[in-house]
MARLUMDO-822767 format. One line per 10 residues: number of its first residue (from 1); for each residue x, y, z of N, C-alpha, C, O, CB. Coordinates in pm, 1 decimal, decimal comma. Glycine has a CB too. Example, Ala and Ser with C-alpha at 12.3 -4.5 7.8 and 13.67 -1.06 7.14 Angstrom:
<rs>
1) 1319,0 -569,0 780,0 1230,0 -450,0 780,0 1320,0 -330,0 780,0 1423,6 -331,9 846,5 1130,8 -447,3 904,6 ~ 1285,0 -225,0 708,0 1367,0 -106,0 714,0 1290,0 3,0 787,0 1340,9 113,8 803,9 1408,4 -59,8 572,5
</rs>
This chain:
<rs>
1) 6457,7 -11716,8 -467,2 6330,4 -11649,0 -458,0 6221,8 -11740,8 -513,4 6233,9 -11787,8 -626,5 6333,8 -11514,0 -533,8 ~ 6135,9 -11762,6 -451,0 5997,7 -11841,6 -483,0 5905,6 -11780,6 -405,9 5899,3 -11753,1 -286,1 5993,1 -11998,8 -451,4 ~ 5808,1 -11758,9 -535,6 5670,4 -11697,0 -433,0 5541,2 -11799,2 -490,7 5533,4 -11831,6 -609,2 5621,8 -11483,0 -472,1 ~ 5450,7 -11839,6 -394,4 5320,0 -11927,4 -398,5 5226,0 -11879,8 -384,7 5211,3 -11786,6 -305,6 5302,5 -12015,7 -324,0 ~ 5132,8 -11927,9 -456,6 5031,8 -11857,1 -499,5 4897,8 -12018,2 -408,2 4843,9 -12118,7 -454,5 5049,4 -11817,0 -723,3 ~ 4902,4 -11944,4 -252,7 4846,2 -12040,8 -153,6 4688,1 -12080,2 -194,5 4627,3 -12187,2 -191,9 4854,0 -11969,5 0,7 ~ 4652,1 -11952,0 -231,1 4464,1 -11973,5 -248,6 4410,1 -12014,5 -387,4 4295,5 -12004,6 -431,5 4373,4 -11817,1 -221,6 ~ 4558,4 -12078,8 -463,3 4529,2 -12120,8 -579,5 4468,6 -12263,9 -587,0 4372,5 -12295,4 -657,2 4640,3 -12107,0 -651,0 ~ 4539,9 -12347,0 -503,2 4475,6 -12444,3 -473,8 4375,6 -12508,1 -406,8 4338,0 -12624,5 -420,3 4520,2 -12472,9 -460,5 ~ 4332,5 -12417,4 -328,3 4176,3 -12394,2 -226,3 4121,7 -12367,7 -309,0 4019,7 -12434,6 -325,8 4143,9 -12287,7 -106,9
11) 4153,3 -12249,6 -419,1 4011,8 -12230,3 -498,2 3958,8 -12291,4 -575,6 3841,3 -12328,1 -576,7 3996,9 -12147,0 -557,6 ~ 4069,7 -12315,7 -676,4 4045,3 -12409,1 -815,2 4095,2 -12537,4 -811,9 4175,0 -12570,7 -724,4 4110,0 -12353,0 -941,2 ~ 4052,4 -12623,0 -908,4 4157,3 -12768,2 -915,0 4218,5 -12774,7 -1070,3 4171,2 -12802,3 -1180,6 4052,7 -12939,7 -882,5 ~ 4342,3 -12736,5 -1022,2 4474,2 -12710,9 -1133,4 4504,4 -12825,4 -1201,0 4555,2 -12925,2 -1149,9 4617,1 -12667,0 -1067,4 ~ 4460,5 -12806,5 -1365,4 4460,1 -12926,1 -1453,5 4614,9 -12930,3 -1552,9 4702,2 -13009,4 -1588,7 4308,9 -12912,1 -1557,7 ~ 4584,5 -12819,3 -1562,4 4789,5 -12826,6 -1684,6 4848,1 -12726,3 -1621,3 4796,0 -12629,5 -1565,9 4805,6 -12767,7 -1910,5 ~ 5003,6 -12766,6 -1637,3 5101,8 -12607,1 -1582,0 5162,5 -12607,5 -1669,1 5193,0 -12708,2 -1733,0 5205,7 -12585,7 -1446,8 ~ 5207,0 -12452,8 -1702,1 5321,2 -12382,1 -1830,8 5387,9 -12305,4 -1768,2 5331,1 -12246,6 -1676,2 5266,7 -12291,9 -1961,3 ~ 5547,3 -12274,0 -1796,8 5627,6 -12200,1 -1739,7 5619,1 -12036,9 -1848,2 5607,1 -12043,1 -1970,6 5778,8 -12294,5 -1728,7 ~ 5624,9 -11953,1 -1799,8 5628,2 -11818,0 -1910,6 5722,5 -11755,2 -1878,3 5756,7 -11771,7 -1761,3 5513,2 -11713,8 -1917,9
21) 5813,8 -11648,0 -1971,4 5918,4 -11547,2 -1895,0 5790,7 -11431,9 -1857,8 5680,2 -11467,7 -1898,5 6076,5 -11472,7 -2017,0 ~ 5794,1 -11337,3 -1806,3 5775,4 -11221,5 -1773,2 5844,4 -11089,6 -1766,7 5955,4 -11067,5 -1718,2 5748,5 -11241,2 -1696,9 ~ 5764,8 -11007,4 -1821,1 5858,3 -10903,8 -1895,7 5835,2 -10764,4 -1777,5 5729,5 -10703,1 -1762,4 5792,1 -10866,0 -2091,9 ~ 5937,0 -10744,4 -1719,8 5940,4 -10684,2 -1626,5 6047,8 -10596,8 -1588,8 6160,2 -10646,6 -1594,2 5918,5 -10755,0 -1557,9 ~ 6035,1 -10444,1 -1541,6 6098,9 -10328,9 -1542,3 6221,7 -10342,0 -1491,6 6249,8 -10461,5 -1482,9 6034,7 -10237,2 -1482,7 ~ 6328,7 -10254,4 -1445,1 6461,3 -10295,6 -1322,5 6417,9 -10321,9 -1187,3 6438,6 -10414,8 -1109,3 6573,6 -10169,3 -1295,2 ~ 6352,2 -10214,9 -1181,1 6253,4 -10156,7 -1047,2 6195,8 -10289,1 -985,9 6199,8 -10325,6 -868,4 6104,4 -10042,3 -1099,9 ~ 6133,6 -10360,3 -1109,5 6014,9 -10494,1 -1041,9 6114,0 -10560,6 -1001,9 6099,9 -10602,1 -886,9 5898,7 -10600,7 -1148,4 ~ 6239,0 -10595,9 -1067,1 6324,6 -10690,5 -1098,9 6373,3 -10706,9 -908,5 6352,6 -10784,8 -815,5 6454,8 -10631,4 -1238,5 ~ 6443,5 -10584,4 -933,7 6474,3 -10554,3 -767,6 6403,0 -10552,0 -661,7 6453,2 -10574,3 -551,5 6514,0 -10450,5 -743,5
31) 6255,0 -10520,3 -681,0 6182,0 -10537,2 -536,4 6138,2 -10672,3 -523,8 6120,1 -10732,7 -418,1 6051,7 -10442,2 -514,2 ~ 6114,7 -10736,0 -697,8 6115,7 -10924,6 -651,3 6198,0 -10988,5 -579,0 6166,7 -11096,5 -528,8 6133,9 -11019,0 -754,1 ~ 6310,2 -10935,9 -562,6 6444,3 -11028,9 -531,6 6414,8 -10978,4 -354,5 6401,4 -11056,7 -260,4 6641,7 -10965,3 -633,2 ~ 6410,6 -10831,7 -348,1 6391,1 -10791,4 -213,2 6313,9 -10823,1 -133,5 6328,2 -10888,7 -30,4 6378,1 -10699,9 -201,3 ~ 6183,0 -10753,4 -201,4 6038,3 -10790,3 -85,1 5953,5 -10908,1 -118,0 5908,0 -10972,5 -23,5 5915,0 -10662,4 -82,3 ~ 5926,0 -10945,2 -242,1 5856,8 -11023,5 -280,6 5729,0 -10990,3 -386,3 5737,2 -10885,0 -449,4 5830,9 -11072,0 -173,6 ~ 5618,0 -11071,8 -406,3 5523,0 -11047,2 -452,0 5396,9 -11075,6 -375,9 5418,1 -11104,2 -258,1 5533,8 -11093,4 -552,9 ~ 5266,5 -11075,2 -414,2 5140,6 -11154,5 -387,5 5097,4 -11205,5 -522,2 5106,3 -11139,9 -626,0 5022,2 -11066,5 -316,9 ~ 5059,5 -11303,2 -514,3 4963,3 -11329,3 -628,7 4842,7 -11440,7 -629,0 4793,8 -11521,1 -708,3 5048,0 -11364,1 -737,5 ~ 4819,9 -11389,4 -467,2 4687,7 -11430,8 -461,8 4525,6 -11390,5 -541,8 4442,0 -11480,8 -545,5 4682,3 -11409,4 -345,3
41) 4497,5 -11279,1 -591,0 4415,8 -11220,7 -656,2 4487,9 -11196,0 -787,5 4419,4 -11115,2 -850,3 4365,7 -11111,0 -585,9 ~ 4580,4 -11224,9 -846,7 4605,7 -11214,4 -981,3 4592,9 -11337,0 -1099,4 4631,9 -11446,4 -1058,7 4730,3 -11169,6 -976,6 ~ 4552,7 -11334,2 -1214,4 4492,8 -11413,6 -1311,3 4546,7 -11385,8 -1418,1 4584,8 -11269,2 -1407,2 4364,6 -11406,0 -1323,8 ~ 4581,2 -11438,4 -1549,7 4618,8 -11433,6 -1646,0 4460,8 -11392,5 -1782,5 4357,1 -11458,7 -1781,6 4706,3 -11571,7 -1640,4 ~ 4476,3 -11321,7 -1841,9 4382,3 -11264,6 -1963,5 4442,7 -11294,2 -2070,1 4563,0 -11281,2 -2047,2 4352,6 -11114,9 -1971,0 ~ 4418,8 -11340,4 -2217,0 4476,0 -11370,8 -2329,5 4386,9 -11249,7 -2402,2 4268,9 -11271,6 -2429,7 4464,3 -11536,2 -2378,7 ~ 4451,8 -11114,4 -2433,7 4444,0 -11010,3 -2534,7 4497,9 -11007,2 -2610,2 4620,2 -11019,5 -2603,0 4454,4 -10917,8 -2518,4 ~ 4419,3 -10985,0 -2745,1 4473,0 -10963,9 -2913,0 4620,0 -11025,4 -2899,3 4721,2 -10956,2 -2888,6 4482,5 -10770,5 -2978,4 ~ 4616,9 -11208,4 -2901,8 4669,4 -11287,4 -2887,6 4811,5 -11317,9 -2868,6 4894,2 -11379,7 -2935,6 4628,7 -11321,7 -2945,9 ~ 4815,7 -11224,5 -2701,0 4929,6 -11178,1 -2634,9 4849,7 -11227,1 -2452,2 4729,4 -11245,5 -2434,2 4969,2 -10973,2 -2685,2
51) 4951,1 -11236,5 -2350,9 4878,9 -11305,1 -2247,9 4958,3 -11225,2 -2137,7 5081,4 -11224,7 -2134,5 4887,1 -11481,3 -2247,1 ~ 4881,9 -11160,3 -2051,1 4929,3 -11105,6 -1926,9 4847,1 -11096,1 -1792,6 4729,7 -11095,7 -1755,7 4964,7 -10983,2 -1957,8 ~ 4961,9 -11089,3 -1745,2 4919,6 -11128,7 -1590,8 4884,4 -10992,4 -1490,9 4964,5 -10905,3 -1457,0 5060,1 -11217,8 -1515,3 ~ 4785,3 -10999,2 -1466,5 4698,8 -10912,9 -1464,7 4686,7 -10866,0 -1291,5 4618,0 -10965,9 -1270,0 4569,6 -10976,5 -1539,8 ~ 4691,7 -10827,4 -1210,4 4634,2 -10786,1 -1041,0 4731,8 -10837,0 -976,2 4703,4 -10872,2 -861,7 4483,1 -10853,2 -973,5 ~ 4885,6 -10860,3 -1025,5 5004,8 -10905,4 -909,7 5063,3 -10811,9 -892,2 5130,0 -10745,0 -971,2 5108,5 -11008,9 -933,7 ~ 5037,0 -10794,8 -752,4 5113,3 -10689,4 -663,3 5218,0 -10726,3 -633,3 5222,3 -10809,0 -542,2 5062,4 -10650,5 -548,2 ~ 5381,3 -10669,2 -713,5 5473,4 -10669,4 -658,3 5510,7 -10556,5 -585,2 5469,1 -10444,6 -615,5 5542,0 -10703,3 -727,1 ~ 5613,0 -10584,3 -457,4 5609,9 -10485,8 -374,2 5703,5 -10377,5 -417,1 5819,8 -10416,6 -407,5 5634,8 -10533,1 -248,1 ~ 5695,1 -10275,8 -453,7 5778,5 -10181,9 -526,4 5730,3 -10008,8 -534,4 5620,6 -9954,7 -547,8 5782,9 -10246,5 -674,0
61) 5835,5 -9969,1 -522,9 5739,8 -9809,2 -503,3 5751,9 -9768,3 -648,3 5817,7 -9665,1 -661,1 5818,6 -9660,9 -379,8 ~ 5709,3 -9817,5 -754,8 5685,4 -9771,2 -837,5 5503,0 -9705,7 -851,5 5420,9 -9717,7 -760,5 5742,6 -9866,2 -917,0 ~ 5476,3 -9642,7 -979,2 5343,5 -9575,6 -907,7 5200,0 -9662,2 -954,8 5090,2 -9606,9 -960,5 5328,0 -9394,3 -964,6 ~ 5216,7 -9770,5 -979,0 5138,1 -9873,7 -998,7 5196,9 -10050,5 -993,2 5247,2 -10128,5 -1073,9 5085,3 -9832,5 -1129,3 ~ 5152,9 -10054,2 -838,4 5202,8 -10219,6 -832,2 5167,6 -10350,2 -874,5 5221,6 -10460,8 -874,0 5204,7 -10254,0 -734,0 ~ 5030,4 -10288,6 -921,3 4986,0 -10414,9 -974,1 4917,2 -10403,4 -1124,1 4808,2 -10453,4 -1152,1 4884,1 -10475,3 -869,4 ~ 5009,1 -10320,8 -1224,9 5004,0 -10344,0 -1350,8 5000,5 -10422,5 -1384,2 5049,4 -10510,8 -1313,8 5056,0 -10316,4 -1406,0 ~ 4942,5 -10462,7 -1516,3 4918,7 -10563,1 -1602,3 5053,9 -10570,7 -1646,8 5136,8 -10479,8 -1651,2 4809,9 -10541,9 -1707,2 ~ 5067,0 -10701,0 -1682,0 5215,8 -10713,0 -1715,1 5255,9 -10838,6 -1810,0 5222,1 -10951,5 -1774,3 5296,2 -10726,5 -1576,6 ~ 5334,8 -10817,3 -1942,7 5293,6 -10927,1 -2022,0 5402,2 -11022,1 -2037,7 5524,2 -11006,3 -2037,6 5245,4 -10884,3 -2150,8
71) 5304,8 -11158,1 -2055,5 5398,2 -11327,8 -2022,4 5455,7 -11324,9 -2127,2 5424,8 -11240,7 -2211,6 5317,0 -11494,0 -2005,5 ~ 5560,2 -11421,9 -2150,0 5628,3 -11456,3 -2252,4 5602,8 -11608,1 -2264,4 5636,5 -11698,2 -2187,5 5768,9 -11413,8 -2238,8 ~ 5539,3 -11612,9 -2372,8 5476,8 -11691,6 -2408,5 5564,7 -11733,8 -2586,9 5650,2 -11670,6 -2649,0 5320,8 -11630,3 -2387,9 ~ 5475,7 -11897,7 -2627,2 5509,1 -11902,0 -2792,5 5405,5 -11864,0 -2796,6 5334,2 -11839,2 -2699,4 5547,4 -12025,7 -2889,0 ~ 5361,2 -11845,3 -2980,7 5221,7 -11837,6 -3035,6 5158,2 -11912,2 -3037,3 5037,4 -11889,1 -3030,8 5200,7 -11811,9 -3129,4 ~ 5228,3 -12095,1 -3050,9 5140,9 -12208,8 -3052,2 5107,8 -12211,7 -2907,3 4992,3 -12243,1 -2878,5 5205,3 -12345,9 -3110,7 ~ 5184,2 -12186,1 -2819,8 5136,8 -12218,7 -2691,0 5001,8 -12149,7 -2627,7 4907,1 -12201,8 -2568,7 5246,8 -12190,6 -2607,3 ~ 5030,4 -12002,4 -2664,8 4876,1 -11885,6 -2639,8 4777,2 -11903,3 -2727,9 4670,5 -11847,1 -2703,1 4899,4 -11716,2 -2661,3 ~ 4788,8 -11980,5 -2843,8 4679,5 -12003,8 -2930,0 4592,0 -12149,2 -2880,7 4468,9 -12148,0 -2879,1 4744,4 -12013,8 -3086,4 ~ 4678,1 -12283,1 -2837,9 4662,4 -12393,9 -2792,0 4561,4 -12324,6 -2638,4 4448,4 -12373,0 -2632,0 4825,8 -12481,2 -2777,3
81) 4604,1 -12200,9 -2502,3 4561,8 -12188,9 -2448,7 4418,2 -12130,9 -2421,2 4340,0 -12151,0 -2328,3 4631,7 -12175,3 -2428,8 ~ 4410,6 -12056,7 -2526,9 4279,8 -12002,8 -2629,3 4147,2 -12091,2 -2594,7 4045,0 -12089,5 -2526,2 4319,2 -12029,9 -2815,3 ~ 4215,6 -12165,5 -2684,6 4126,5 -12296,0 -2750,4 4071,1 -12366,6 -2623,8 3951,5 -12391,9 -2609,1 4229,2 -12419,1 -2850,8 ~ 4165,7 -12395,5 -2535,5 4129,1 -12495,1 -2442,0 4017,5 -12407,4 -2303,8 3947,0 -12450,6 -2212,6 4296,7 -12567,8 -2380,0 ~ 4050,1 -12280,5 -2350,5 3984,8 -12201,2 -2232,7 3869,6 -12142,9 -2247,2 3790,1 -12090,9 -2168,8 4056,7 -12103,0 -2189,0 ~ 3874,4 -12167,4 -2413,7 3676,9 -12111,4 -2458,4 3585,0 -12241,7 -2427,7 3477,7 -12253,7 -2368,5 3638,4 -12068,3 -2680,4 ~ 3690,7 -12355,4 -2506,8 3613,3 -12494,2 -2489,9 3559,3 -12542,4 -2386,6 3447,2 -12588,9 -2365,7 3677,4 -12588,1 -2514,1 ~ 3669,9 -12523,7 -2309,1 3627,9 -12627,5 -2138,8 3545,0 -12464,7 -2016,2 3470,2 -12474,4 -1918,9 3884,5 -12722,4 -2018,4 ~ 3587,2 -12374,1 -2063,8 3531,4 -12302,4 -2000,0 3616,8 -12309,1 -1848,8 3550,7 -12339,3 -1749,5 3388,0 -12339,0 -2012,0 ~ 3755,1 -12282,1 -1834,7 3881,4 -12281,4 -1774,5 3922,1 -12086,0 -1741,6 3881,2 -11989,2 -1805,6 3999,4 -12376,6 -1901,8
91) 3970,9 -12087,9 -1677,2 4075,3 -11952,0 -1619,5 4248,2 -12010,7 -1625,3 4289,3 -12126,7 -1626,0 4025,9 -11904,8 -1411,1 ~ 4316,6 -11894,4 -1628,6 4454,9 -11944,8 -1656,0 4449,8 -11866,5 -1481,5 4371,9 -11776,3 -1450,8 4575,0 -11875,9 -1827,5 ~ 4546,0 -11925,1 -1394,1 4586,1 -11868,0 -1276,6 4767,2 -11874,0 -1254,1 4841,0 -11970,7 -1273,2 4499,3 -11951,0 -1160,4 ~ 4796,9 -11760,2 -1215,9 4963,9 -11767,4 -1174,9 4946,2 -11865,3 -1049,5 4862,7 -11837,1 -963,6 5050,2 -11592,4 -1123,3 ~ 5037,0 -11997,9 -1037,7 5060,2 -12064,8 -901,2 5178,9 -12028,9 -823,0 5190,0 -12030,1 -700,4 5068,4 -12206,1 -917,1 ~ 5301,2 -11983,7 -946,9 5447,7 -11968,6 -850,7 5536,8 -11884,4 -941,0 5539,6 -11898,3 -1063,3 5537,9 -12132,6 -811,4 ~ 5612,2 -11793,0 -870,5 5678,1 -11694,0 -925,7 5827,6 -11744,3 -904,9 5831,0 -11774,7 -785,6 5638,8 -11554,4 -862,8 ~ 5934,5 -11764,9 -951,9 6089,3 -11780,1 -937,0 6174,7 -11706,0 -998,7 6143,9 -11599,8 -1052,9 6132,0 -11891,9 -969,7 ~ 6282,3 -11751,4 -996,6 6396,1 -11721,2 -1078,5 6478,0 -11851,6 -1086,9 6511,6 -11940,8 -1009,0 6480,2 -11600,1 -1019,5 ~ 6497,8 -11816,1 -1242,0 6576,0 -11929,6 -1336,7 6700,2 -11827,4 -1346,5 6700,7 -11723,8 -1412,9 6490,2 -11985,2 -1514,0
101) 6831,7 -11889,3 -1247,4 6892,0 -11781,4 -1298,9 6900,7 -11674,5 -1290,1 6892,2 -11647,5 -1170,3 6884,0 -11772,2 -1365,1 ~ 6919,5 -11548,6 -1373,7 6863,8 -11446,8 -1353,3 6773,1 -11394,8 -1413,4 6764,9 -11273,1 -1430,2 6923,0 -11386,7 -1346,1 ~ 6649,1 -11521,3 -1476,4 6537,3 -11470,5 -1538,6 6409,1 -11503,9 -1418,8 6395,2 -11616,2 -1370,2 6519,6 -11548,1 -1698,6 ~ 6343,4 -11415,6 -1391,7 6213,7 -11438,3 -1360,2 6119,3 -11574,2 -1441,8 6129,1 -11590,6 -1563,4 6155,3 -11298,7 -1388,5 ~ 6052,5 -11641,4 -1376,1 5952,6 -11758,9 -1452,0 5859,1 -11728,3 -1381,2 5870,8 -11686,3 -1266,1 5981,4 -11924,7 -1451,6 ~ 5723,9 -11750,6 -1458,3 5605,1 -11755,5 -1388,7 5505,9 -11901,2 -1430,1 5448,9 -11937,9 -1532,8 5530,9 -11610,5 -1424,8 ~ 5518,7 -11949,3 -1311,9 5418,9 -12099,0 -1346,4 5240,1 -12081,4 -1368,2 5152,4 -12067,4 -1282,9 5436,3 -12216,8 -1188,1 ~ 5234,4 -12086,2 -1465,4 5078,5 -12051,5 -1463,1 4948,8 -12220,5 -1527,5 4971,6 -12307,1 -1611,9 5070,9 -11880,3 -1606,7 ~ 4863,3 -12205,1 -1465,5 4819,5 -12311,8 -1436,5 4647,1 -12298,4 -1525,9 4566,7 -12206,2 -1512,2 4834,4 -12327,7 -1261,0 ~ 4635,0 -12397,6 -1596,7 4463,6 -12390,5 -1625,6 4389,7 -12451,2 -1536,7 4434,3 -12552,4 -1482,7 4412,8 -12454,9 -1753,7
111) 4266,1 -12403,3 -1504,7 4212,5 -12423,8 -1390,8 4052,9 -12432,1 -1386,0 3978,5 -12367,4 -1459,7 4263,4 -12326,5 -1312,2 ~ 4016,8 -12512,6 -1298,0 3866,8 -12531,5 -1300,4 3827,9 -12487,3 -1175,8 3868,1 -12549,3 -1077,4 3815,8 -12675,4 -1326,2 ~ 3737,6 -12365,3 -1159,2 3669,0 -12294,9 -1019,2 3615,9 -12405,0 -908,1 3518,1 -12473,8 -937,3 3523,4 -12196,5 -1065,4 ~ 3648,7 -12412,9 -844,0 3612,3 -12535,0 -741,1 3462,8 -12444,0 -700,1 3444,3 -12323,4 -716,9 3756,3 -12572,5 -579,1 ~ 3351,8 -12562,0 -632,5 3245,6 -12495,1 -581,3 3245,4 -12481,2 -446,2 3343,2 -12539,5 -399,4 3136,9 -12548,2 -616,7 ~ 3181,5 -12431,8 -366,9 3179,8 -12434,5 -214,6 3151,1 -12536,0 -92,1 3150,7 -12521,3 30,1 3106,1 -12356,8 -194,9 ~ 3129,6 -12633,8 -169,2 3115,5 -12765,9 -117,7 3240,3 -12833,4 -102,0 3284,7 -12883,2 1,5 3031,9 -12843,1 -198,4 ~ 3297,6 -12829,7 -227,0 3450,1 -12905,1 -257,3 3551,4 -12816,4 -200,3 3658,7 -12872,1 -177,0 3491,3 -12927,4 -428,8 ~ 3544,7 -12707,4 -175,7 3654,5 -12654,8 -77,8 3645,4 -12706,7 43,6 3749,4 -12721,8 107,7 3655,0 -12513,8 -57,3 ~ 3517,2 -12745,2 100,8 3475,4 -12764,6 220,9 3567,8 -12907,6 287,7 3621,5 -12923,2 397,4 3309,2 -12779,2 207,7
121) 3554,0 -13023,2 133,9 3569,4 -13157,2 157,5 3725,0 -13136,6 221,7 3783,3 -13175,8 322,8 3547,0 -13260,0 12,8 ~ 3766,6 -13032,0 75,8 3906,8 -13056,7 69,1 3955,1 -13004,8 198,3 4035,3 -13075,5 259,2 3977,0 -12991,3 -53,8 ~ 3903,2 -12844,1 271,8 3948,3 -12845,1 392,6 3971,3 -12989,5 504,1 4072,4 -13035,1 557,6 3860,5 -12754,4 438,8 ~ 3820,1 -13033,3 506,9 3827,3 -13106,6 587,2 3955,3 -13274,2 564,9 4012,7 -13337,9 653,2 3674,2 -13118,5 597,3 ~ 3956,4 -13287,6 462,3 4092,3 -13387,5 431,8 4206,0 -13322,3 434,5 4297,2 -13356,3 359,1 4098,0 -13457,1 295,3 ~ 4215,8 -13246,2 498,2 4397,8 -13136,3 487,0 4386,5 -13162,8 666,8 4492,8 -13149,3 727,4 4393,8 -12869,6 404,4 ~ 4293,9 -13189,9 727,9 4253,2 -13184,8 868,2 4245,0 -13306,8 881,6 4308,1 -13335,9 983,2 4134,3 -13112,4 911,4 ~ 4200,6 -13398,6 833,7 4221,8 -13536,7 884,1 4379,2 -13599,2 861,9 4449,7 -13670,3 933,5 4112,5 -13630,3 805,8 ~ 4396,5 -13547,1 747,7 4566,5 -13582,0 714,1 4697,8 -13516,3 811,0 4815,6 -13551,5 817,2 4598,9 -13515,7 550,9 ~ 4617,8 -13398,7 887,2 4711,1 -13309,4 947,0 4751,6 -13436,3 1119,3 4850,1 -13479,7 1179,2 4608,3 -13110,6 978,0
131) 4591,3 -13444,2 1128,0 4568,1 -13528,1 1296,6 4636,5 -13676,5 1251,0 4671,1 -13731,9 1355,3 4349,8 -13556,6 1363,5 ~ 4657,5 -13731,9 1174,7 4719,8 -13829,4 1107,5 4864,3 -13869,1 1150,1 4915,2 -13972,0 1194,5 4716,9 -13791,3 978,6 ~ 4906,3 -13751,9 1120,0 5040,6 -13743,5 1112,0 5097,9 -13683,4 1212,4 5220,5 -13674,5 1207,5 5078,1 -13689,8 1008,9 ~ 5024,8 -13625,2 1332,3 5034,7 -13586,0 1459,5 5023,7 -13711,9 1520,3 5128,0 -13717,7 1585,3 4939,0 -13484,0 1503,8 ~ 4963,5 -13814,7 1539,4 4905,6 -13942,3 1579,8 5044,2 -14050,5 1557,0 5078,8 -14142,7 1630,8 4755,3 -13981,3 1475,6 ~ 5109,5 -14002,2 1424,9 5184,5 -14067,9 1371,8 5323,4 -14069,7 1497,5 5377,3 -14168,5 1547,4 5200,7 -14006,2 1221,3 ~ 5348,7 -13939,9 1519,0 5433,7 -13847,2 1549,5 5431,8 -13904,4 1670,5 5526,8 -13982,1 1680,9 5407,5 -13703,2 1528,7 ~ 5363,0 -13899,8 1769,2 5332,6 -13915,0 1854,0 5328,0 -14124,9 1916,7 5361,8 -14162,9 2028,7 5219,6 -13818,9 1831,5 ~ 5289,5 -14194,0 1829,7 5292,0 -14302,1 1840,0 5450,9 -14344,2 1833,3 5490,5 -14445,7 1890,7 5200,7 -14350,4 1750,1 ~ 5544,6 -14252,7 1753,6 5653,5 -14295,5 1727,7 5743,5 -14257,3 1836,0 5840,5 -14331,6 1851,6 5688,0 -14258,1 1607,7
141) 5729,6 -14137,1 1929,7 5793,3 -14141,3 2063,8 5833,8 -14260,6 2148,8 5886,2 -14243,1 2258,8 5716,5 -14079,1 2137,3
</rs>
């Protein structure tokens, strides 16, 4: 099971990654393995210096899918993330959901908001690299 978090990298440009456990019901446990998640619109919050992941819709008929739900984290690590996220003026974002095993991991990433220009570039170099390698493809027939 691996789930990607696609509009993470269109949006922002991802500077550090940390792995966290996630503390999660039977119910979640089982519809992760089954249906999956989204976690395109979900973000990480650091409250009364505890850190959870906040707007991920896992698919589950429980009666709220996209509870807040809290990381497992150290203290030096959520205190170190603190610091770096008042300073630089950063968001923590989930990029990828797995399993270790039979523990859930969640890769979560500090991140700088890209502007609307720089999505633009970056589209357009995902498009020159794409015709590239079609060209490539094609020359090699």
């Amino acid at each position: 099971m691996k789930i990607i978090n696609k509009k993470a990298s269109l949006n922002y440009t991802l500077l550090e990654r940390f792995e966290a456990g996630i503390a999660l019901i039977g119910v979640e446990i089982k519809a992760l393995r089954e249906r999956g998640a989204d976690l395109n619109n979900a973000f990480v919050k650091i409250i009364n210096g505890e850190a959870y992941l906040i707007n991920a819709n896992i698919f589950s008929e429980s009666d709220n899918p996209t509870r807040s739900r809290k990381l497992l984290l150290h203290k030096r690590e959520i205190i170190s993330l603190e610091n770096k996220i008042k300073a630089k003026k950063l968001t923590l974002i989930p990029t990828k959901m797995y399993n270790n095993g039979r523990h859930i991991k969640v890769e979560i990433s500090l991140a700088k908001p890209k502007k609307q220009f720089e999505k633009k570039e970056a589209l357009k170099r995902q498009d020159i690299e794409k015709e590239a390698e079609r060209e490539l493809k094609d020359f090699n027939k």
